[in-house]
Every structure is written in C-alpha cells, then in structure tokens.
N, C-alpha and C positions, 0 to 999 in steps of 0.2 A: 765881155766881162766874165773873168770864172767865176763858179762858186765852188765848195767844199762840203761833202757828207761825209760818214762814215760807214760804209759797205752799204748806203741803202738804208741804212735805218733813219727813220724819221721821230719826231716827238709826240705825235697822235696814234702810237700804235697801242692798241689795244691789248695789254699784259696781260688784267686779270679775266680774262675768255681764256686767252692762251696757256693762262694758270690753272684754269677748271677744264680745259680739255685734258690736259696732259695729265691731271690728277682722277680724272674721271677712268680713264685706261690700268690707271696703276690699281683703280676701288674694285675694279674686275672681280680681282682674287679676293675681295672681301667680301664681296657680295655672292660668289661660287660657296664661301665658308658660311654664310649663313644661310644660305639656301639648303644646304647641306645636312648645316643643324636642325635648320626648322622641318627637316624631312624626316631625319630621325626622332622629333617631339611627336609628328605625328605617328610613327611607326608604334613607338611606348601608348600613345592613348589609344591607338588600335590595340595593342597586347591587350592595354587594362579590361577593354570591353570584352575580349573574350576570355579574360579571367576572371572577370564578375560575372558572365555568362555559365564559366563552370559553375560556380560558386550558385547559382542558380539551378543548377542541375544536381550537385552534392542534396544542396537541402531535399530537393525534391524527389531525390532517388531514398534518403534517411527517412522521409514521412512514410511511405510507402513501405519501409520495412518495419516501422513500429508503429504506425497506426495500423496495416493492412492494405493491399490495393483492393479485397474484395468486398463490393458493398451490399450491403445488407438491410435491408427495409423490414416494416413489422406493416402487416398486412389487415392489423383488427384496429377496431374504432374499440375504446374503451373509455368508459366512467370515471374521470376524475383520475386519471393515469394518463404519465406523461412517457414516450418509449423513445428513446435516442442510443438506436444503435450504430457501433463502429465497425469499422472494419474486421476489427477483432473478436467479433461477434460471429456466431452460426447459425445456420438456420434451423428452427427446430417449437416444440411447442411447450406454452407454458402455461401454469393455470393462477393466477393471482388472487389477493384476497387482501384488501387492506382494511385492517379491523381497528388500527388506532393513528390519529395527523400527531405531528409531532407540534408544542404548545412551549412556551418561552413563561417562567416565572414571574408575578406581579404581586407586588406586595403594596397597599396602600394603606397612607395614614387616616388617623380622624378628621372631619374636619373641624375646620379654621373660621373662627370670623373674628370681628374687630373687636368685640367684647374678649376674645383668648388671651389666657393668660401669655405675657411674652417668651420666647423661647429663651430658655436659660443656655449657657457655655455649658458644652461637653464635648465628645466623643460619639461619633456613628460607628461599627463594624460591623463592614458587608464581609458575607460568607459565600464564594462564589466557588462549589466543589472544591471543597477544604483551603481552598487558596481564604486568606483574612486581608482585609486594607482597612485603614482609620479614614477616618474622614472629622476633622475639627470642627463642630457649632460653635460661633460667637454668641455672644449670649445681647439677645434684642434683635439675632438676623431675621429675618424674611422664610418665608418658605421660598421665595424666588433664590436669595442669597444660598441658601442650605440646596438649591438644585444646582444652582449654578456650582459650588463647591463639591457634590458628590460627582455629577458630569467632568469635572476637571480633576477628581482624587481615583476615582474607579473606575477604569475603562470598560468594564465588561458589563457595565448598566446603565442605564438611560433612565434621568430623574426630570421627570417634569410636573407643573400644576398646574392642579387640573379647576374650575371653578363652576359649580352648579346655579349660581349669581348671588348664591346665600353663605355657599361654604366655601373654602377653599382648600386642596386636597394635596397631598406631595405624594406623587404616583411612581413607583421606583420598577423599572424590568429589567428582565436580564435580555441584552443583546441576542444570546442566542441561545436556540432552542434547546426543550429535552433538559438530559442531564444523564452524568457519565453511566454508561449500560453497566450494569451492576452495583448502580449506588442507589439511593433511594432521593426519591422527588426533590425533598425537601432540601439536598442538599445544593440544588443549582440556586439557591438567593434566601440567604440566611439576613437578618438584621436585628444586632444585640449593641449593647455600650453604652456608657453613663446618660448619652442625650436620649435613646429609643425609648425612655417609658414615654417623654410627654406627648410623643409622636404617635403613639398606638396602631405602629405595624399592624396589618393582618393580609394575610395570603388570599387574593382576588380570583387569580389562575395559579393555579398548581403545574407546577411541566410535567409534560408526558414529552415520552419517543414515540416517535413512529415504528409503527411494527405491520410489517406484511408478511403474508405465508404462501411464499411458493413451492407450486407442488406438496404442498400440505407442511411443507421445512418452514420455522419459525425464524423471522429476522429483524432485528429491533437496531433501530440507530437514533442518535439524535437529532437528526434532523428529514427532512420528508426526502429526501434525496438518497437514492438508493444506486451507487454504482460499483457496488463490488460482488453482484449475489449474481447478478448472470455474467457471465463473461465478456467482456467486449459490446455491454446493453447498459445504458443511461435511463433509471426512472425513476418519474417525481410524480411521488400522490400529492394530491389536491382532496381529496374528499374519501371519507370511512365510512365505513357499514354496508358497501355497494353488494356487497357475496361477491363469490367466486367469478372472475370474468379468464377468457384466455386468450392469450398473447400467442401471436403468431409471429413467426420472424423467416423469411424467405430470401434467399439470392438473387440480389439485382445485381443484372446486365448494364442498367443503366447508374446506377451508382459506383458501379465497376468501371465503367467507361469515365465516370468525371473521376476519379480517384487516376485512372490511368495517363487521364491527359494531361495531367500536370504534368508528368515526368514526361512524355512525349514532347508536348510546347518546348520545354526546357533544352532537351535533347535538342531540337528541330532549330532554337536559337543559336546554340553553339554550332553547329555544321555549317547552318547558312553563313555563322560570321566568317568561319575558318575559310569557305569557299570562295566567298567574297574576297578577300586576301590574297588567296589562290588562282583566284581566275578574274585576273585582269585585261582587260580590253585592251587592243592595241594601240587604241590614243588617250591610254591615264597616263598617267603621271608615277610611270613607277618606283619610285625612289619615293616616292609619299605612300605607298603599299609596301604588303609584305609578303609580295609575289617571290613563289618558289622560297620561303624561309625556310628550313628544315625542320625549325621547331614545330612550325603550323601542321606540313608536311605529317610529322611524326604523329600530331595530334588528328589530323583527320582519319590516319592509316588506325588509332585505339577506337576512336569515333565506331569504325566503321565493325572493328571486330567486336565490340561490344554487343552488336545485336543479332549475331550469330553464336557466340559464348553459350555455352550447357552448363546447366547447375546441376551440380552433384545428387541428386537426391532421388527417391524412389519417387515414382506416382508417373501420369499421364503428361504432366507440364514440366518440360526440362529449360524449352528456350522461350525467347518473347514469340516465335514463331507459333510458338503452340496454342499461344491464347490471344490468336486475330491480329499483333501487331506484324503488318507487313513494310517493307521495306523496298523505297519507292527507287529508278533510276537514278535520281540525286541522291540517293541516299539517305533521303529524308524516310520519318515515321509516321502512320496514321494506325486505324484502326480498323479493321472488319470485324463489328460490331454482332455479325452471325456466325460466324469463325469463336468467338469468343462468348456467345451464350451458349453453344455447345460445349466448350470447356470448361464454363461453370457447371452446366448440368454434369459433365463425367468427374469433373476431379475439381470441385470448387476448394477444398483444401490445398493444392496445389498451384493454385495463383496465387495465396497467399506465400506459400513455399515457394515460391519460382525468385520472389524476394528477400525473404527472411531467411532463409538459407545460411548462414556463417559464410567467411572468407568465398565462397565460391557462386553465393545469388547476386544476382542483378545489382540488388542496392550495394552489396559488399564492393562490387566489382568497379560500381562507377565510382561509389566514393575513392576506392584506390586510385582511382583512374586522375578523378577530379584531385586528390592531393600529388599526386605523383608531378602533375603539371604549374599548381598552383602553390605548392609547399610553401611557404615566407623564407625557408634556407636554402632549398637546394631541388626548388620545380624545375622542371626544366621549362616555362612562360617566363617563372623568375628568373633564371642565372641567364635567360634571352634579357629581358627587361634590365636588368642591373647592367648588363653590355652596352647595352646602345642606350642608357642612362650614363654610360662613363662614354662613351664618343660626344656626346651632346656636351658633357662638363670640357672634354679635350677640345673641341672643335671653337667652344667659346672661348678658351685659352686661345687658339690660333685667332680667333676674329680678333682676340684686343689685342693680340700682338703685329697680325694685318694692318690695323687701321692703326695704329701707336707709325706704323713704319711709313704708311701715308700722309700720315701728320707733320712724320717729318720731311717725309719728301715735298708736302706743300710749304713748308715754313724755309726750305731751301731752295725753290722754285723763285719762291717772293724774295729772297735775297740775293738772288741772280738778277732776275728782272731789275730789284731798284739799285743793283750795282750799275747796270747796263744801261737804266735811265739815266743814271748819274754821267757817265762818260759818254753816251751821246751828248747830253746837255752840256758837259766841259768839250765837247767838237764844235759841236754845233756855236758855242761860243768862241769859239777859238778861231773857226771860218768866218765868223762874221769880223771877228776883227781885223782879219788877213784880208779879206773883201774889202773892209775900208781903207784901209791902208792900199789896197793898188786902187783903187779910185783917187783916193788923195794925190800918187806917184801921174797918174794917167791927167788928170787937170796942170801938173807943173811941170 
C-alpha cells in the first residue's frame, strides 16, 4: 500500500522554536547595539565623576587663595576674649583692653493689673535709628494683643509681658545691640504716638557699643564682635573692665597642613580617577572604560604639570615644592610636614603668596585648569561628554530601527510557517484521499 508526503514534512513539527531560533540570530545586532550604548552611558558617568572631581578641586584651590593656606593660632589664654584667627592673619603681638560689652535698648511700661483702666485705640511709633513704624492699639486690647501686634509690625524689636504675679509689664527691646557709632544711645529704641502716654515707657537698659583699645588705638562697634581691627583675626568680648591683656598670634605648621590638605585630597581624587580610566587591566571590559581617551590623556598630562608650575613672585616660595608638598611615583601629593615648617619660619608670607598670586599662583592656575576642562560651552570633558551623549541618542536610533526590522522579520517567519502548515495539511489531505481510493480499487 503507498502512502503520500510532502518532502518530509510532517504536522507535528515544531514552528514556533524554529521561529525563536531563527529570530534569535537576526537580535544579535540588537543586542551588539545596546551593548554598545550601554557602554558609552557608562563612559559619560565616568566623565561626570571626574568632572565633579574637578569641580572639587576648583573650590578648594579658590579657598586657599582668599582665605590663606597659612595657619595661624593665638598662643594666650585671655579674660573674657574670644580670638579666631584666619589665614589672613600674621603673626605678631597685641595688647587689648576692653573697657565697654556692647548692650541692646529696653524700654518698659507701667504696670498692669485688673483694676487698670482699659487700653484706649491709638497709635504706637517705634523709633529704631531714625527709621519710624506705626503700630495700631485697639481700644480694650490686651497687653498680650499690643505685643503680639508690635512683634508682627516692627521687626527690629521684641515685645513681650512680663508678670511680677501682681503687675503686668509690656517689656519692648531692640533685636540688636549698640546703636549707630556716631549717633547717641537713645536713638536705637525711641517710643512716642497717640497710645504711649497710657503705657508709661521708660528706658530700663540704655545701649552701649562695644569699644576696645588695641595697642592703645580706640574702637567702638555695635556689637561685641570685632573683625575688622586686626587683619585676618576674629574677636568676641564677653566681659569689661579686665585691663590690658595681650594677645599673641604665632605661625602654625599644623593649621598650615589642615588648610593645605584639602586641596591636596582634592588634587589626589582627580588623578586617581583619571588613572583608573587610564590604566585598565587586561581582563576589564574596555569599552565600559575610557582607556587611552585623549581627553583623560590631555588632562592627566595638566594634572601632572601643575605641580611643577613657578609663581611669578619675589620671596623664598615659588613652587608647591618649596613648601613640603612632595610628589609621589603615581603622581599623587602628600606633605613633608618638616620641609614646610621650615618654610613657614623663612618666608611664611610666601605660602600665602605661592596662592594668592594673580593669573600665575597655584589657585589661579588650577582654577584655569579646572574651567578649561569643565567649561559648560566649550571644556574639553564637556565637548568629550556631549560626543558620546550624541552616539548614546544615535545608537538608540539604530536599536529601534534593529529591533522594528526583527519584528518584522518575526511576523514574516509566522506567515511562512502558517502558509506552509496550511499546504502540508491540504497534502497531507489529499494523500489520504488518494490512499483510500487505491484501497477501494485493490478490494474490487
């Protein structure tokens, strides 16, 4: 008895495998293009971190030219004086004297009790160094109402009430101390207008300024806070009438060293990341690094001349070399912290100048440095980054156009296949009926 196929193909053959194999070959190239992409996302967040790394380095090279790198301590224990000095401070000696605390204006009223007549409607005007503000009384408020109203009409005073358990007080001050140098007392907290008579103002504290005499030189300010009379030196009195005490201020080594390690850290972050980049291991993943990039390249090669660079200036300290920062086989910075107390003792002027220098000290040189790379128009980190930020936008262009063309090569696979089911199945029918038909012949 024959039977009939068609080339071998049967009805249990398994299409859709043979659909996902064949489509699985064609995803190749889509999956090469996003591998591709996702290699240059990481290359961009590599860029970023070593250009918030600069941007780490800028600030810290900018503190060091306007506060100072050289630090300076005050050596005396003193009475009721507070001594904070900066960078921008010298060492040298001074003789102090504070003979007045600076004192904030209080003016309070009569008191209050339950028997008091009630407060009539008017007008308060506070007089705060010639400045005038109103302030409205309802007429039957509170002295609570009347504080809470001046608190919310005049900012520069503070009214509260005050209660002895018999009276009750509306206690008015002025925020802040003193009052303007050349004016007299009375004009830091004045209180006149239609409501003041039933209130019976009177002046409790009177303001003073503060006034110290260094080196025998008179200085008066409003408040106990004194930081414009020595240079580059922060002091707060707390207490008068101590006499003459003196103030020593000395060059520290070691405030010099934490003042310097910030920019060194800073420095020592960008080199390592740039290196890291640069020096890839023979089993990374290079295409996910930015081994041999030019732009790194270019930036480790200014890294590197940066801390050989001379500052233009006269004195003992031209390079970091001259004040203990040594510079290590990687290229990395530390400090020889004896190397650089000797350079404060010959020329501690000069480590402040090694940075503050114009266009040619240290701080000038990195910050160029650090814009030149990181500009927002035209760094060269940036016109790298905005590069391989347009391949990442193009290469996603080709994945949807990859995987659009696999889509349709699946949805034509499937129409091949259920053609091809179909015309087995009209064989395969068509043999069977040719089959019974020569049986039918072979019985007659």
């Amino acid at each position: 008895m024959a039977t009939f196929n068609a080339s071998g193909l049967a009805s249990g053959m398994d299409t859709n495998t043979l659909v996902d194999a064949l489509v699985r070959v064609r995803e190749l190239a889509v999956t090469r293009l996003k591998a591709k992409q996702g290699a240059y996302t990481t290359q961009i967040s590599v860029m970023g971190d070593v250009v918030n790394r600069l941007g780490g380095l800028k600030t810290a090279a900018e503190g060091l030219k306007t506060g100072g790198a050289l630090g300076i301590t005050s050596s005396s224990t003193l009475d009721g004086v507070t001594v904070n000095p900066t960078s921008a401070g010298q060492a040298g000696r001074y003789t102090l004297d504070v003979t007045s605390l600076a004192a904030a204006a209080k003016q309070r009223s009569t008191g209050f009790t339950q028997a008091s007549p009630a407060i009539t409607a008017g007008t308060l005007t506070f007089s705060i160094n010639g400045t005038n503000t109103d302030v409205n009384v309802g007429a039957g408020a509170s002295l609570a109402d009347v504080a809470t109203a001046i608190n919310a009409g005049v900012p520069d005073v503070s009214a509260v009430v005050l209660s002895d358990g018999t009276s009750s007080y509306l206690s008015v001050t002025n925020r802040a101390t003193g009052f303007a140098v050349g004016g007299q007392p009375s004009d830091a907290l004045g209180i006149s207008g239609s409501a003041a008579g039933q209130f019976g103002f009177a002046s409790v504290v009177t303001a003073k300024n503060a006034e110290v005499f260094v080196d025998g030189l008179r200085f008066e300010r409003r408040s106990n806070t004194f930081d414009d009379v020595i240079p580059g030196v922060g002091i707060t009195v707390s207490k008068e009438g101590g006499g003459p005490q003196e103030l020593v201020l000395s060059n520290d080594t070691a405030g010099t060293t934490k003042n310097l390690q910030g920019f060194i850290d800073a420095y020592n972050l960008v080199l390592k990341s740039v290196q890291k980049q640069l020096s890839v291991s023979s089993g990374s993943d290079r295409t996910a690094s930015l081994a041999g990039d030019g732009a790194l390249r270019s930036l480790q090669s200014a890294l590197g001349s940066l801390t050989s660079r001379q500052v233009s200036a006269s004195g003992n300290v031209r390079t970091l070399a001259d004040i203990g920062v040594k510079t290590a086989r990687d290229g990395s910075l530390s400090i020889d912290t004896v190397a650089l107390g000797k350079a404060i003792a010959k020329d501690p002027a000069g480590v402040n100048t090694l940075f503050s220098t114009a266009t040619t000290g240290i701080s000038a040189l990195t910050v160029d440095l650090a814009d030149d790379y990181t500009n927002s128009n035209d760094g060269v980190l940036t016109v790298r980054t905005k590069g391989m930020q347009g391949q990442v936008t193009r290469l996603g262009k080709d994945v949807e156009r990859a995987q659009a063309a696999v889509d349709r090569y699946r949805d034509l696979l499937i129409k091949q296949f259920t053609a091809m089911e179909t015309v087995v199945g009209t064989l395969k029918s068509t043999g069977n009926y040719l089959t019974s038909l020569e049986n039918v012949n072979n019985k007659s």
